[in-house]
N, C-alpha and C positions, 0 to 999 in steps of 0.2 A: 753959843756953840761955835766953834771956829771951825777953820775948815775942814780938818783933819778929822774931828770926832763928826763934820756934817758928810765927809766921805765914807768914815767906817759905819753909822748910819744908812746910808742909802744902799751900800754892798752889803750888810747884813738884811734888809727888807727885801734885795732881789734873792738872797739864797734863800729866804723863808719864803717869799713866793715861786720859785722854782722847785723848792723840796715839797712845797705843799703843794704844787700841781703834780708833779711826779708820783705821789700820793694817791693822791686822786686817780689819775689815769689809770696806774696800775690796780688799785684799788678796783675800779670798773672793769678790765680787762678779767680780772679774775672774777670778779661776781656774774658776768658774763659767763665766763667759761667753766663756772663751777657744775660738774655735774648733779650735785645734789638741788641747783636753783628749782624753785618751783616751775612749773611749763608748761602749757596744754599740750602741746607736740612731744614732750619727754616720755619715754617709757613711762616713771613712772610721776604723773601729773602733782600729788600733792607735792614731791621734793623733798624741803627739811622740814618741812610742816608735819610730814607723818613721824618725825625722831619724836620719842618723848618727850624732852628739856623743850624743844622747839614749840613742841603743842601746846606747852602750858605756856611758855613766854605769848602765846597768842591771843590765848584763850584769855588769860589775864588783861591782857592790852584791852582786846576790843569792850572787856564786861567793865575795865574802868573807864574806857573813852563813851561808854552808855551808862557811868552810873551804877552798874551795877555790882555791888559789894558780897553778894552771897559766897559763902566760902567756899563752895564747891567751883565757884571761876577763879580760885587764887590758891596755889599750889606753892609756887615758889615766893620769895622774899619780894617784896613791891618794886625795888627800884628801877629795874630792867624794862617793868610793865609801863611804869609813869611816865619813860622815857619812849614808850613806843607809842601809848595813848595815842598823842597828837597825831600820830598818820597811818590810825588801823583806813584812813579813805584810802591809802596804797594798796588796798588791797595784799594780796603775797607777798608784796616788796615793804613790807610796813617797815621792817628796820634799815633797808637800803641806805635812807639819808640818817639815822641817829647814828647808825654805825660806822658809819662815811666822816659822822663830825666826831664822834668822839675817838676814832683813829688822828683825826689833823688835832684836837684835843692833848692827845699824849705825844702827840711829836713835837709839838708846843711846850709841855711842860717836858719833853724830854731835853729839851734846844736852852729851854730857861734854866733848867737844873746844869746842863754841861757850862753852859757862861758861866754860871757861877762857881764853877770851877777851874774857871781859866782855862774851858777849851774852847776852841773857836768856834763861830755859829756855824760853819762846814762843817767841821768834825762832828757836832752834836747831829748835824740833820743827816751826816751819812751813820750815825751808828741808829740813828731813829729809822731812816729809811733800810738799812740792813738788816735790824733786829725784828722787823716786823712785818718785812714783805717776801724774806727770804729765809729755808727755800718753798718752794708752793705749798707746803701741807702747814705751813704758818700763815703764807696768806689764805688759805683757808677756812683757816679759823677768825682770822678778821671779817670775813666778809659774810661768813653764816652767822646767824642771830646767836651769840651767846653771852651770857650776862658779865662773864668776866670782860668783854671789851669799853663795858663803862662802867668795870673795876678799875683797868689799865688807868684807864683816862683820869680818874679818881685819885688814885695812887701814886702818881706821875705829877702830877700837880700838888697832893700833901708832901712827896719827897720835894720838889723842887721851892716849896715856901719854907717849909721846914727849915730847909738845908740853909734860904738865904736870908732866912728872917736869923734864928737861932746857933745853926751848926756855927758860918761863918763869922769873922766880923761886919760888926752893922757896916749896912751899905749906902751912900748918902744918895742914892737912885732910889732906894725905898722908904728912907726916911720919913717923907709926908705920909706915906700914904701904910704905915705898920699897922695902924689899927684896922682899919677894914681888913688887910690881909690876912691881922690875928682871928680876924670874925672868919673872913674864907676858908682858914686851914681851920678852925675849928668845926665847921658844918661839914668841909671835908671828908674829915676822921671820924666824922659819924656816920654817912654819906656810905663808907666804903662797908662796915658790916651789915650796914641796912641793904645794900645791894647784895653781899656776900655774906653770911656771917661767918664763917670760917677765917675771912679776911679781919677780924679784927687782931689778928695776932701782928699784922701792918701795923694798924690804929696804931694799938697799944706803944709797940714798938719805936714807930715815929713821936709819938706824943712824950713818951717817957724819955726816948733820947734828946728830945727837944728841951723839955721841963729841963730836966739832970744838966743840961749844958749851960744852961741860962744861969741854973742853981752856981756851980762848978767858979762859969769867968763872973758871978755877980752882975749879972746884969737881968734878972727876972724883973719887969717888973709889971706891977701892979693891973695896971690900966689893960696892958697884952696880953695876960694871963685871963682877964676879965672876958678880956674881948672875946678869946679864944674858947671860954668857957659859955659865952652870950649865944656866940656861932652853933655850938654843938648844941646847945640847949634848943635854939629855933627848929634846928631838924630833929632834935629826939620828940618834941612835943607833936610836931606835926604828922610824923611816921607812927608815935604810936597811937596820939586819937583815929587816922585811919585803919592802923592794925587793930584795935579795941571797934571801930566800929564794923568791920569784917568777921573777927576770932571770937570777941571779948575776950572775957579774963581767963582762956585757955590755948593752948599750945596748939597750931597749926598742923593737917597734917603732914606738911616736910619737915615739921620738927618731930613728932613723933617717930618719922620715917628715918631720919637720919640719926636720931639717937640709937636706931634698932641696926643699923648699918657701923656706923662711925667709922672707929679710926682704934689701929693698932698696933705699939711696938715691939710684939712678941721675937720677929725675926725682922727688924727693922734695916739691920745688916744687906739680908739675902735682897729684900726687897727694893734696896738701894743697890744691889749691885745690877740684878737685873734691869732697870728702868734707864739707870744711869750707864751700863755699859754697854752691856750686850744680853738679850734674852736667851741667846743661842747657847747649847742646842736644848735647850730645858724645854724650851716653848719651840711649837714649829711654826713660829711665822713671829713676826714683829720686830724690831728694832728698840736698843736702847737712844737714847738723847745724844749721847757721843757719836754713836755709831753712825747718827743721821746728821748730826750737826757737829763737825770735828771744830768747830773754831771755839766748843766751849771750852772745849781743853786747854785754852789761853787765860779764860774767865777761872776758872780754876785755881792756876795757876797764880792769877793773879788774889785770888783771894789766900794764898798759901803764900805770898812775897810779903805781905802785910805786916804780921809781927815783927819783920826785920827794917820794915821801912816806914812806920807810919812813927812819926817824931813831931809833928806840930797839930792845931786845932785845923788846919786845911786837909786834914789826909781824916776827919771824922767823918765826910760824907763817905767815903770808899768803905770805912768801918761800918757803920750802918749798913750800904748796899751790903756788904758781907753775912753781917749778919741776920738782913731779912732773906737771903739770896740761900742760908744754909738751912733755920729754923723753917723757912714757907716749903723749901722742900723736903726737909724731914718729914713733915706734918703731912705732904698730899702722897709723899712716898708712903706712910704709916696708913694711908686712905686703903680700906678694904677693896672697895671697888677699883680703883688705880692696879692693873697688870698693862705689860706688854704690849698683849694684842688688841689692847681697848687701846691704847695711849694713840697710835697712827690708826687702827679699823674705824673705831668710832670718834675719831678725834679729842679723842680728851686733854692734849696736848695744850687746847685750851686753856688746862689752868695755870700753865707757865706764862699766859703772854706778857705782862708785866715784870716777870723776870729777867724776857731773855735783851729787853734794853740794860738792864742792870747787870747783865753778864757781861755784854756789850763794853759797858764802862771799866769794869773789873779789866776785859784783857786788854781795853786801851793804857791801862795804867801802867799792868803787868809790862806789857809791851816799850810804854816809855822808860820803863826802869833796865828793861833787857839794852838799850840802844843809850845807859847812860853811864854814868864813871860807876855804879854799882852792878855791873854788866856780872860780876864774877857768882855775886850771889842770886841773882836772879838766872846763871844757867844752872847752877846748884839745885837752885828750887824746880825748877822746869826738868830737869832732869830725873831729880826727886819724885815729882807727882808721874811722868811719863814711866819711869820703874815700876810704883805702884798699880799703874792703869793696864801695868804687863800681865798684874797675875789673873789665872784663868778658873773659875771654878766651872769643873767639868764633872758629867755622873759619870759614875763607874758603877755594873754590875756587879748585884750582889745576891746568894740565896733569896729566891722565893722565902718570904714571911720574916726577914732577919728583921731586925730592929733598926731605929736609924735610917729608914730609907727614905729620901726627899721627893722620890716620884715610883707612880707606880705605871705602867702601859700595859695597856689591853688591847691581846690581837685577836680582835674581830670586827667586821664589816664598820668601816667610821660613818659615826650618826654625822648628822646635817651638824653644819657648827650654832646653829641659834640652838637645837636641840641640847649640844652636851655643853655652849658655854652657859645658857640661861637654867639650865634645867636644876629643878629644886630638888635636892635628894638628902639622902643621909646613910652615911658609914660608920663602919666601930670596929675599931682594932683593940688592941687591947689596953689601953690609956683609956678608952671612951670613943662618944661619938663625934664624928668632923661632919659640917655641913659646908657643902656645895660653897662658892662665892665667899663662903665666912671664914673658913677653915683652910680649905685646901682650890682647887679649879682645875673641871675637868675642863679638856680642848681636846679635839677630835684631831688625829692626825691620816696621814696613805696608811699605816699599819691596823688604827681602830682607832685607840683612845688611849690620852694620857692624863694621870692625876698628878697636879704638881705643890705640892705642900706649901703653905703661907701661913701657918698659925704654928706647926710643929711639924717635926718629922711622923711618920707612917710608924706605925710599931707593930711587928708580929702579923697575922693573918686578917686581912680585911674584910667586912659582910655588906653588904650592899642591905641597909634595913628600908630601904623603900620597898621592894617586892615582897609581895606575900608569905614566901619561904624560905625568910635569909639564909645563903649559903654560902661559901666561902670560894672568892672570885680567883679565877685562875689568872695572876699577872707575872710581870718581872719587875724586880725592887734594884733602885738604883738609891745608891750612896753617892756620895759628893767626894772628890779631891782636889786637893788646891795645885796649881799649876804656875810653875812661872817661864816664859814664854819670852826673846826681845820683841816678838810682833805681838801690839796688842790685837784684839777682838776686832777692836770698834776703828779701825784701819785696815784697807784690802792689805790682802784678799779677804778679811772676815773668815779668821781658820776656823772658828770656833758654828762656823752654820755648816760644816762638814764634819761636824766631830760625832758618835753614836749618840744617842740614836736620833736616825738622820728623819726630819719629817716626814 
C-alpha cells in the first residue's frame, strides 16, 4: 500500500468513525426524548410496550430467551424476536442496543453500497446520516422497536453485495473473499422475508437482478451461485425447523390475519395520491411523504431522469434502487391498513425506512445529472414531474344519494377518534356492502364524521347495517375534481388543508 491509498485509508476510517458516532449520539438523544419511551415517571408507564406490534415483539423475545415455543407467545414472524432474545435482562430497553447496531449496520452497508458506486465515503455517510435521522418522526421510528429496522439493515447489506459482487464489474478488493460473500448474500435474501415476509418482493428482486446479470455479461459462475444457494439453504432449514416446532404443519395466526387484511389495487391511483401528496382536505389531519419530506421530490425526479441517461452496466444499481423504490411502494401503498392518519398518528412511516436511503441515492444522481453537460434534459425532466405534482384532486359537492361520491360527512356530535377509526361496522348502498377499514374509513372530524372511500366510490343512498333498524343516514356526498394549480399541495402554504370541507 503506498502512501496515497494508506492516506485515503485512514481519512475514510475517521469519517466512518465520526458518522458512526454521530449516529449514535443522536440516536440516544432521541430515544431519550422519545415521548413514547417506557418510564416509571411518564404518564403513561408501559410506553410502546402497550402498542400492539410492540407487545408482541416482546412477548415473543422473552418466551424465546426462556425456551418457550408455545404459539400463543409468537405472533409475528421470528426474526425481530431472536434479535432481541439476547437482552430481554434490559428489561423495557430490550431493543435499545439491537436497534442501535443494526441502525450503525445499515449505515455501513449504506457507505459500502455508495463506494461502490464511486461516491465518496462522505457522501455515502451524509446521505446515511440524512435519510435516517432526519426529520424527527423518522428518527422515531429508528429508535422505537420495529421489525422493519432489522429489515433496513438486512436489505442494505443484500443491495450493497449484490451491487459489488454482481451488478458491477468484479472488483480485485473482493476477489479472495466472493465466496463467503456469495454464502452472506445468500442467508441474506432469506434473512429479509423471514423477518418481514412481505419483504420478499426485495429478495426476489435483488436475487433475480443479480442472477439475470451474471447470466447477461457471462460471468455466472458455478461455485457463487452454489455458494449463494448453500447460504439461503442454512437459514431456510434453521427458520423452519423452529417455525415447525412452534406452528407445525399449519399457518400462523398473523398469517391467517394478514391474509383476512392484505392488500389491494382497486383504487390504487387515489391511494397513491393521498400518501404520496397530500391528504388534504379529504382526511382532516395527516400529511402526505412529500408534504413532510420535500427533498423526495429530487428522488423522484431522479428516478424519472433514468430512461434518458442510464447507457452503461454502472447506472444498473440506480436501476434496481428504482425499481425496488416504485414496486415496494406500490405494494404498501395497495396495504388496506396504510391511510394518512396512521402513516405520521401511529407511525407507520416505518415501513419506508430502507427506502428513504434509496431515495437519498436517486436525488444524488438526479442532482449530479442537473449540475452536468446534460443539464438541459434533466431541467425538462424536473420540470415535468414538479407540473405533475401540480394537479390537485379536490371534493366537490354533490346531491345527497348521487352516485360516484368518494366521501360522505356526517353532521353530528364527532365520536372519540379510536371509536370511529377502529370501529367495526358495515354499510350498503346500493353496489353492496362496504366494511369499515376494508372498504371505505370513517375519521371523526369538528363537524361529526367523515366516510372516505378506498375500495370504490359511494353509490346512491347509504344504511348503516350495524344497528338494529337500518335506516338511511342523513350525510353530504362529495365527488372529486381534478385541479391544476402552479403551487403544489405539498409545498406552503399547503392550499389544499384550506379547501372544503375544512376539518
Amino acid at each position: 500500500m503506498n502512501f496515497s491509498d494508506r492516506q485515503n485509508y485512514c481519512v475514510r476510517r475517521y469519517i466512518l468513525a465520526i458518522g458512526m458516532t454521530l449516529l449514535t449520539v443522536i440516536y440516544f438523544l432521541g430515544y431519550l426524548h422519545n415521548p413514547a419511551r417506557p418510564s416509571p415517571s411518564a404518564p403513561f408507564p408501559e410506553g410502546w410496550w402497550g402498542w400492539f406490534d410492540q407487545s408482541k415483539y416482546l412477548q415473543s423475545a422473552q418466551a424465546l430467551a426462556h425456551l418457550d415455543l408455545s404459539p400463543s407467545s409468537h405472533w409475528y414472524p421470528l426474526g425481530y424476536a431472536i434479535l432481541g432474545a439476547p437482552f430481554v435482562w434490559m428489561g423495557n430497553h430490550v431493543y435499545l442496543i439491537p436497534d442501535l447496531l443494526c441502525l450503525l449496520i445499515t449505515a455501513g452497508g449504506i457507505v459500502f453500497f455508495a463506494e461502490g458506486l464511486g461516491i465518496s465515503t462522505f457522501t455515502g455517510m451524509l446521505i446515511a446520516i440524512g435519510t435516517t435521522m432526519f426529520p424527527s418522526q423518522i428518527l422515531s421510528v429508528w429508535v422505537e422497536p420495529w421489525n422493519t429496522t432489522l429489515s433496513a439493515a438486512l436489505i442494505w447489506w443484500s443491495l450493497a453485495l449484490g451491487t459489488r459482487l454482481t451488478l458491477l464489474r468484479n472488483e480485485g478488493s473482493l476477489t479472495a473473499h466472493r465466496i463467503p460473500l456469495f454464502i452472506l448474500l445468500g442467508a441474506l435474501l432469506i434473512l429479509i422475508p423471514v423477518t418481514r415476509p412481505t419483504d420478499i418482493l426485495i429478495s426476489a428482486t435483488v436475487a433475480g437482478c443479480c442472477f439475470l446479470t451474471a447470466l447477461w455479461n457471462r460471468e455466472l459462475r458455478i461455485q457463487e451461485f452454489f455458494a449463494a444457494i448453500a447460504g439461503a439453504l442454512f437459514v431456510f432449514v434453521i427458520i423452519s425447523t423452529l417455525y415447525l416446532q412452534i406452528y407445525g404443519f399449519r399457518p400462523s395466526d398473523y398469517m391467517i390475519h394478514s391474509k383476512q387484511l392484505g392488500f389491494r389495487t382497486d383504487l390504487l391511483w387515489w391511494k397513491t395520491y393521498l400518501l404520496m401528496v397530500t391528504p388534504r382536505p379529504w382526511f382532516p389531519d395527516g400529511e402526505g411523504l412529500l408534504e413532510r419530506m420535500h427533498w423526495l421530490f429530487f428522488g423522484i425526479t431522479g428516478i424519472a431522469m433514468l430512461p434518458w441517461v442510464v447507457r452503461s452496466r454502472n447506472d444498473l444499481p440506480y436501476v434496481l434502487l428504482a425499481v425496488l423504490c416504485i414496486s415496494y411502494s406500490l405494494l404498501f401503498f395497495s396495504y388496506i391498513d396504510l391511510i394518512p392518519g396512521g402513516l405520521w398518528r401511529y407511525n407507520n412511516v416505518h415501513y419506508f425506512k430502507w427506502l428513504f436511503p434509496a431515495m437519498g441515492f436517486l436525488a444524488w444522481h438526479g442532482l449530479r445529472i442537473l449540475f452536468s453537460s446534460r443539464w438541459r434534459m434533466a431541467v425538462a425532466v424536473m420540470g415535468s414531474v414538479f407540473l405533475v405534482s401540480c394537479l390537485r384532486i379536490l371534493p366537490v359537492q354533490v346531491p345527497n344519494g348521487a352516485s360516484h361520491a368518494w366521501m360522505l360527512t356526517l353532521h353530528e356530535p364527532p365520536p372519540a377518534w379510536p371509536d370511529s377509526y377502529f370501529r367495526d361496522f358495515t354499510i350498503k348502498d346500493q353496489d353492496g356492502q362496504l366494511v369499515n377499514i376494508r372498504d371505505f374509513r370513517s375519521l371523526p372530524d369538528s363537524q361529526g364524521e367523515r366516510w372516505i372511500a378506498l375500495a370504490r366510490p359511494f353509490d346512491g343512498e347509504v344504511h348503516n347495517l350495524t344497528i338494529t333498524n337500518p335506516s338511511h343516514i342523513p350525510f353530504v356526498s362529495w365527488d372529486m375534481k381534478l385541479v391544476l394549480r402552479p403551487d403544489p399541495c405539498w409545498l406552503r402554504p399547503y392550499a389544499c388543508r384550506y379547501k372544503a370541507p375544512l376539518p
